[in-house]
C-alpha positions as CSV (number, residue, x, y, z in Angstrom):
1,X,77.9,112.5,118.5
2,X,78.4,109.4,120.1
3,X,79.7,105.9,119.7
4,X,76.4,103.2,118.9
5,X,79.1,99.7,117.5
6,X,82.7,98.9,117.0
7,X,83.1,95.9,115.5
8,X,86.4,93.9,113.8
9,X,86.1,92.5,110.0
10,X,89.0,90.9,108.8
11,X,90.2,89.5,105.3
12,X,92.5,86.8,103.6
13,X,95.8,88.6,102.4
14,X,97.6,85.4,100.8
15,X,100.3,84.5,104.1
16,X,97.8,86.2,107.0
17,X,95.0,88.1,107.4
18,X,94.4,91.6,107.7
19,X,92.5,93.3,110.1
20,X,90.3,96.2,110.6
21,X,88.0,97.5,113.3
22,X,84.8,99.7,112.4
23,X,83.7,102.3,114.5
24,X,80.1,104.2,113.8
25,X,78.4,106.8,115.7
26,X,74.9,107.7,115.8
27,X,75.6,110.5,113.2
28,X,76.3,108.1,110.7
29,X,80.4,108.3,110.9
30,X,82.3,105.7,110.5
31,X,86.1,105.9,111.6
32,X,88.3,102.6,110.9
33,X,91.9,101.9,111.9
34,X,94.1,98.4,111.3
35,X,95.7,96.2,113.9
36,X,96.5,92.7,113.5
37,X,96.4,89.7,114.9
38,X,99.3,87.4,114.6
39,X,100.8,84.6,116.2
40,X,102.9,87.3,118.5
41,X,99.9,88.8,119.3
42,X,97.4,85.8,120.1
43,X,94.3,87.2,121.5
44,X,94.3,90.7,119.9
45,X,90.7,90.9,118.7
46,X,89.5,89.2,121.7
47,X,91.2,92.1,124.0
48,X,90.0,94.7,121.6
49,X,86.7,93.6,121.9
50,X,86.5,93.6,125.7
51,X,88.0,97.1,125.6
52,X,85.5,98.4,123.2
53,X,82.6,97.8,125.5
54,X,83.5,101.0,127.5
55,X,83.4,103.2,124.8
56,X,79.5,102.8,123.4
57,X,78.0,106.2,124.1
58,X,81.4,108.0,124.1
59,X,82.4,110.8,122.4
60,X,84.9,110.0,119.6
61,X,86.2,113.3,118.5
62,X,86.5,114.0,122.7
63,X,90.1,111.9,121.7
64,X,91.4,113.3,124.5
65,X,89.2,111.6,127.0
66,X,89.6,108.4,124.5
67,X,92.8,108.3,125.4
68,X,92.9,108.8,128.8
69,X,90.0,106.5,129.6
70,X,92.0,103.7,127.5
71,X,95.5,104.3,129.3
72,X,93.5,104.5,133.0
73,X,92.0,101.2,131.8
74,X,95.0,99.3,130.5
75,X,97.4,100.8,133.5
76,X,98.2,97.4,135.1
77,X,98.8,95.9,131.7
78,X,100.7,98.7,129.4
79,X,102.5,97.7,125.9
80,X,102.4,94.9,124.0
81,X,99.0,93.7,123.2
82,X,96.6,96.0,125.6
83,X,99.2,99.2,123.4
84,X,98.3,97.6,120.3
85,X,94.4,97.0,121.1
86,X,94.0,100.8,122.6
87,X,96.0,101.9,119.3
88,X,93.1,100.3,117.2
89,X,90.3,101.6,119.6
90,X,91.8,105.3,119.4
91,X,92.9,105.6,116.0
92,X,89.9,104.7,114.4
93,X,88.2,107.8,116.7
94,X,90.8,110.1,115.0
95,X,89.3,109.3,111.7
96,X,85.6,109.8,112.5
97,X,87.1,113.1,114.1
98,X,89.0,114.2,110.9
99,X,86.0,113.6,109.0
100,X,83.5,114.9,111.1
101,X,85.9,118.3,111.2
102,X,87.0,117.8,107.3
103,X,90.5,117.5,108.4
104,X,93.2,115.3,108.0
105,X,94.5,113.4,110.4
106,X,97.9,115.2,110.2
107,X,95.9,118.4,110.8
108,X,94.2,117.7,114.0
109,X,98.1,117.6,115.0
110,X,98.8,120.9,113.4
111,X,99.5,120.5,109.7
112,X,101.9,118.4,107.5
113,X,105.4,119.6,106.9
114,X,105.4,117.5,103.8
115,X,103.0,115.5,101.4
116,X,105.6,113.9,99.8
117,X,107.3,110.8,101.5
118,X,110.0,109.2,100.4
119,X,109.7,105.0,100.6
120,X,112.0,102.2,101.5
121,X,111.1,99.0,100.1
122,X,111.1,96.7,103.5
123,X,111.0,93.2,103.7
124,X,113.3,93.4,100.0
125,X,113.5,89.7,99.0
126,X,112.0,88.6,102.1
127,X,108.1,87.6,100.9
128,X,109.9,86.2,97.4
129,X,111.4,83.3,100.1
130,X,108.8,82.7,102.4
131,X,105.8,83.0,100.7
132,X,106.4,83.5,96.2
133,X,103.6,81.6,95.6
134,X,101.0,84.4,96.6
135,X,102.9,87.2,94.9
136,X,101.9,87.4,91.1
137,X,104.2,86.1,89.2
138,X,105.0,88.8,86.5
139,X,106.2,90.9,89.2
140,X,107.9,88.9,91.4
141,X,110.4,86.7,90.3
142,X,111.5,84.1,92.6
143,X,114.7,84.2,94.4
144,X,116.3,81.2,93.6
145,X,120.6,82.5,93.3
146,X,122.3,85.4,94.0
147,X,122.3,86.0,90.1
148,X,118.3,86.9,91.5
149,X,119.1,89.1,94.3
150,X,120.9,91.3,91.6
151,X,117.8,91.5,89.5
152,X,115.6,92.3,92.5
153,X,118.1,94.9,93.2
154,X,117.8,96.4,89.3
155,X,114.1,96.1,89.8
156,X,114.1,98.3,92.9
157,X,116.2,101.1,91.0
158,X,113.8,100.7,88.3
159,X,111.2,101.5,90.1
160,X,112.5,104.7,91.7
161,X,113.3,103.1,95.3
162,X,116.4,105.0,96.5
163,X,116.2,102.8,99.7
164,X,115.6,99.2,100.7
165,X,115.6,96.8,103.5
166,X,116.4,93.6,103.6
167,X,116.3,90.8,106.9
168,X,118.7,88.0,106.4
169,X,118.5,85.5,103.1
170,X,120.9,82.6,103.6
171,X,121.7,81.4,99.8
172,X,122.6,77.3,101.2
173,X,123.1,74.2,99.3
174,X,119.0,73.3,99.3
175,X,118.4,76.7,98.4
176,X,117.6,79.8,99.8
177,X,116.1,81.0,103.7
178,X,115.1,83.5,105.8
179,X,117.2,82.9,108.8
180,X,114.7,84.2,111.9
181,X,115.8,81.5,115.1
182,X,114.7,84.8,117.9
183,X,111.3,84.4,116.0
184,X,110.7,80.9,115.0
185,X,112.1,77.9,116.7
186,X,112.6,75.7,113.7
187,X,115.2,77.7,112.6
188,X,119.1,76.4,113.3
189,X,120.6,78.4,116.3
190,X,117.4,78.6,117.7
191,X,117.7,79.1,121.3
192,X,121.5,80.3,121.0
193,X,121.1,82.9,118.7
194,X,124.5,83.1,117.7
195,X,126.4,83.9,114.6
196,X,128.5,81.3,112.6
197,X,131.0,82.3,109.8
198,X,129.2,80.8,107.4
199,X,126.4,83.5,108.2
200,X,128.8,85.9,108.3
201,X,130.0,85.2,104.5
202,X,126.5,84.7,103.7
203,X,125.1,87.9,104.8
204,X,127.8,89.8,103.4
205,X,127.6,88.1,100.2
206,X,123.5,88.6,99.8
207,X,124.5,92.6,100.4
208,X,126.7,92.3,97.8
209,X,124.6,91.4,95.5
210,X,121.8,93.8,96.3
211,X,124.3,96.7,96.1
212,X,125.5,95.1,92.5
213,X,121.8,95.5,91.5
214,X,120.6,98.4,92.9
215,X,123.6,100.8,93.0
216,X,125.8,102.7,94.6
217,X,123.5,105.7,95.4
218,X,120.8,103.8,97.1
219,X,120.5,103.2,100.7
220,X,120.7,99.6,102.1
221,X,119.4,98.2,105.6
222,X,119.1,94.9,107.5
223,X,117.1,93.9,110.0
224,X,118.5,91.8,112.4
225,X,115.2,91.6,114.5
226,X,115.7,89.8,117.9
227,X,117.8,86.8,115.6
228,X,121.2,87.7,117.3
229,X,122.3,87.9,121.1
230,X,124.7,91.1,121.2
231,X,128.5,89.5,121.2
232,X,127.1,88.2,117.9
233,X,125.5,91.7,116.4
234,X,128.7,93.0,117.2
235,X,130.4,90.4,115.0
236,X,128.0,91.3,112.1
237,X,128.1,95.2,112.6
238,X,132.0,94.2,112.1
239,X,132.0,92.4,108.6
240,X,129.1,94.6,107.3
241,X,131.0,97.7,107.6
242,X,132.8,97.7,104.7
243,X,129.5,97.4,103.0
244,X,128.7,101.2,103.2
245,X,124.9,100.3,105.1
246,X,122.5,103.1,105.9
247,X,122.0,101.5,108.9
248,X,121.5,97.8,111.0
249,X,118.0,97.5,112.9
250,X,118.1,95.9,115.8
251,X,115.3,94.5,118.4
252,X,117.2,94.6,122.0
253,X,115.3,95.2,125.3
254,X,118.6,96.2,126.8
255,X,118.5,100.3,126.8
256,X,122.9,100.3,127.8
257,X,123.5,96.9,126.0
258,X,122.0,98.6,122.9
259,X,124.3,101.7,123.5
260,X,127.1,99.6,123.8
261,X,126.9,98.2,120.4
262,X,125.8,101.9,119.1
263,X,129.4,102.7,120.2
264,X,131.0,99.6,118.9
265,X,130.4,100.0,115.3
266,X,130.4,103.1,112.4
267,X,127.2,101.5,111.3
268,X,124.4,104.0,112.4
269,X,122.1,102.1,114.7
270,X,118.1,101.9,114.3
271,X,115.5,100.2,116.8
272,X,112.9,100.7,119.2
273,X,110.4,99.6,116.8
274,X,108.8,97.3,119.5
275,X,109.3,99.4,122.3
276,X,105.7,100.9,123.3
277,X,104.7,104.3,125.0
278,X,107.3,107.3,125.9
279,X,107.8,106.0,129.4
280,X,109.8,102.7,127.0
281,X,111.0,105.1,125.0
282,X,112.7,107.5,127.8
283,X,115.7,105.0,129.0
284,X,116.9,104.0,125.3
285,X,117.3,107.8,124.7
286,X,118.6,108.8,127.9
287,X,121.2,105.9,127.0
288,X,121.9,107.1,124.0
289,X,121.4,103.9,122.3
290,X,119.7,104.8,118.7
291,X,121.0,106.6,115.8
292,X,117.2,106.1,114.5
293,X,114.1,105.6,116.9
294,X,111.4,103.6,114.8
295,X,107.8,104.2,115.9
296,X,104.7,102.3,114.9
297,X,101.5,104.4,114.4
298,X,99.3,100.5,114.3
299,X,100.5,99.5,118.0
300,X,101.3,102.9,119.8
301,X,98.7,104.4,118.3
302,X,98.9,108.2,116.6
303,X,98.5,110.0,120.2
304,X,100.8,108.2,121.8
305,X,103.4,107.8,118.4
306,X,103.3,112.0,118.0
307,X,104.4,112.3,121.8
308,X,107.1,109.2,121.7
309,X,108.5,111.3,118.3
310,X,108.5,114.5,120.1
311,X,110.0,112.6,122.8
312,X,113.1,111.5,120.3
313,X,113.4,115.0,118.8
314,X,114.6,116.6,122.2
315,X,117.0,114.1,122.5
316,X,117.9,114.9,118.5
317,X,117.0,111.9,117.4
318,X,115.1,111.3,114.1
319,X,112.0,108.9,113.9
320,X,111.5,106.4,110.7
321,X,108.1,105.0,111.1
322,X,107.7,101.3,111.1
323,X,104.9,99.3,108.9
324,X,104.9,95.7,107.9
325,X,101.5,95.6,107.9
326,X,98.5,96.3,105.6
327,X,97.8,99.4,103.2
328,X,95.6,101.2,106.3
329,X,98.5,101.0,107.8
330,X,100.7,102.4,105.6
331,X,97.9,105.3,105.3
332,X,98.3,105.7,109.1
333,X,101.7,106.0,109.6
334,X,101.7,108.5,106.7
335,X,99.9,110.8,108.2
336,X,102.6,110.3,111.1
337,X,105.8,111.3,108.8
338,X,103.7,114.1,107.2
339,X,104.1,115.9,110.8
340,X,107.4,115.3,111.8
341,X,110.5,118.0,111.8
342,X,112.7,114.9,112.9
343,X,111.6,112.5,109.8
344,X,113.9,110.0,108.9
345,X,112.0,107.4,106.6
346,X,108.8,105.5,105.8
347,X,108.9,101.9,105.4
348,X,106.9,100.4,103.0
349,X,106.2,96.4,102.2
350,X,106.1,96.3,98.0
351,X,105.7,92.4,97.7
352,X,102.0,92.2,98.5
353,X,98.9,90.4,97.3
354,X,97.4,91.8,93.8
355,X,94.1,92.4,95.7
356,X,95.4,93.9,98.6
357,X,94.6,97.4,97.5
358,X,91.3,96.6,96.9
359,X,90.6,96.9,100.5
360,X,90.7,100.5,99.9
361,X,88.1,103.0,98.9
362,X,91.2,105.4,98.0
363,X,94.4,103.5,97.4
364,X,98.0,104.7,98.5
365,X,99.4,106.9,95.6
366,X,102.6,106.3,94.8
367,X,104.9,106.7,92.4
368,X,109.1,106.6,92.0
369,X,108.9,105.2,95.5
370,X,107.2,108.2,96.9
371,X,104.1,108.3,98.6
372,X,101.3,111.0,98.6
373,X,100.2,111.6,101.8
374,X,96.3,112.1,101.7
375,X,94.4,115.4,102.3
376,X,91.4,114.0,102.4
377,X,89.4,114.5,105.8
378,X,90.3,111.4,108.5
379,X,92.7,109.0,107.5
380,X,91.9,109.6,103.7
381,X,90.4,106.3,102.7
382,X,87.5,103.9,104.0
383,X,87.6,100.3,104.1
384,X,85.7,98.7,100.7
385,X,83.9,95.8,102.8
386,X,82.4,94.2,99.6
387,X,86.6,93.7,99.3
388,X,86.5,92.1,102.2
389,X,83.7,89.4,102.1
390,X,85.3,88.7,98.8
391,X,88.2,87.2,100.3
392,X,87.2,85.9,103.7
393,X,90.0,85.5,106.3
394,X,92.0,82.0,106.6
């Protein structure tokens, strides 16, 4: 068998696009994974294409060479974009060689230890702020008030969540915000990054309410992304403690500034989620810095994310596997938590666009906020490109 096109399609999903790349061989197969281009990752498709060039009239169930061939290739270069464009080259080899085998994905790496997978609802309020006017309305109200942050919270115990994750939603005067100043500049305290009281009674108060609505069973998070420097995530790691949080997520390129806050605080620390490869990975465990190492299946890819989990697990560490992305995605890192003996948690984005499970031949199954991981051979679903051209990308 061997590799005759790869080629990347890509599709309108309401506030970006989604993206896909299509691998066929000669027998017919066709393996796809996701990646996506955004504006962190300018250049994506264009680096994916230029890597896919040495792979026409290779082997895709040889993964093993796949691999090696894409890390020998991208060794001056490793993480960020050339990790996430050898994650999209590779993973979409697994699925031709799960389907060419009749196999799962999670089998090619010795079985799932579960098929159930318990979901957090990521991004909880987040999409409702930024971008309501994609979402259908029936389903998500806007977040205007506080008053609405309880109902979102009744919502997610209503429909079976046990777990959410929020970022940070600043209720002001001209109404509410996503505060994000490490990721967009027009934000205030963008370049400082520091923490105001204000903030600090605004956070605590948007918890408040989400706990009000959703109970005092389920598990709350907060991502505090690259937003804060560390004097000030100490500050919040502080006031949120009364708060009973499952844990804070951090993004912090600092292995022993990370521990340091880790041993600051009683709130159980998570991050790593863009830290690529288990040569990132090593000095963050060897510091002891994580409570919960998060692992992306779309930008490590699934070799690389079943050795970085491995990795974690000798240092006792459990892995939640991070997904903000598209349903593929989701479907991915699935087959990642289906494997693991040190599985923590599965994010999962609810606020989507109606049609984005049309992209699907199979869509995710879930119910209660669990998900069904698939047994069906690859990844368990193909791409429906008539779904695609439908809704062309932006």
């Amino acid at each position: 068998m061997k590799i005759i096109s790869i080629i990347d399609l890509h599709a309108d999903a309401g506030w970006r696009n989604v993206s896909f790349l299509k691998v066929t061989t000669d027998d017919g197969l066709i393996g796809w994974s996701e990646f996506a281009e955004a504006r962190s990752t300018p250049g994506l498709t264009s680096v994916i294409r230029q890597l896919s060039q040495y792979f026409i009239g290779q082997d895709p169930c040889n993964t093993t060479v796949i691999h090696e061939l894409l890390r020998t290739i991208t060794r001056l270069s490793p993480g960020g974009i050339s990790a996430q464009a050898c994650a999209a080259i590779e993973n979409a080899c697994l699925d031709i060689r799960g389907k060419a085998q009749s196999m799962p994905v999670h089998a090619l790496f010795g079985g799932a230890m579960r098929l159930e997978l318990p979901l957090y609802w990521s991004h909880c309020g987040t999409a409702r702020v930024r971008h309501g006017k994609f979402l259908p309305a029936d389903f998500a109200q806007p977040l205007r008030t506080l008053d609405d942050v309880v109902a979102l919270g009744k919502q997610v115990r209503e429909l079976g969540y046990q777990a959410l994750k929020t970022n940070i939603i600043l209720f002001e005067e001209n109404g509410p915000r996503v505060h994000s100043p490490g990721l967009f500049q027009n934000h205030s305290h963008w370049p400082d990054r520091l923490v105001d009281k204000a903030m600090q009674e605004g956070i605590c108060e948007h918890i408040s309410a989400l706990r009000a609505g959703v109970g005092d069973e389920a598990a709350i998070m907060i991502d505090l992304n690259f937003n804060f420097r560390p004097s000030s995530i100490r500050t919040l790691c502080q006031v949120l403690e009364p708060l009973k949080m499952e844990w804070v997520e951090i993004d912090l390129h600092d292995a022993s500034e990370l521990a340091a806050i880790r041993q600051s605080t009683t709130i159980p620390i998570a991050s790593l989620e863009t830290i690529y490869g288990m040569s990132g990975f090593r000095p963050y465990l060897e510091a002891k810095s994580v409570d919960f190492a998060i692992i992306d299946v779309q930008w490590n890819g699934m070799v690389n994310s079943v050795k970085m989990a491995a990795l974690a697990d000798s240092y006792d560490v459990t892995v939640a596997a991070h997904n903000y992305h598209g349903h593929l995605s989701t479907m991915m890192g699935a087959h990642l938590c289906a494997i693991l003996p040190n599985f923590k948690a599965m994010e999962f984005v609810v606020d989507e666009v109606p049609w984005m499970q049309d992209f699907l031949t199979h869509p995710l199954q879930i119910k209660n906020g669990v998900m069904q991981v698939p047994t069906r051979p690859g990844w368990g679903t193909d791409i429906n490109e008539t779904a695609l051209h439908a809704h062309p990308p932006q």
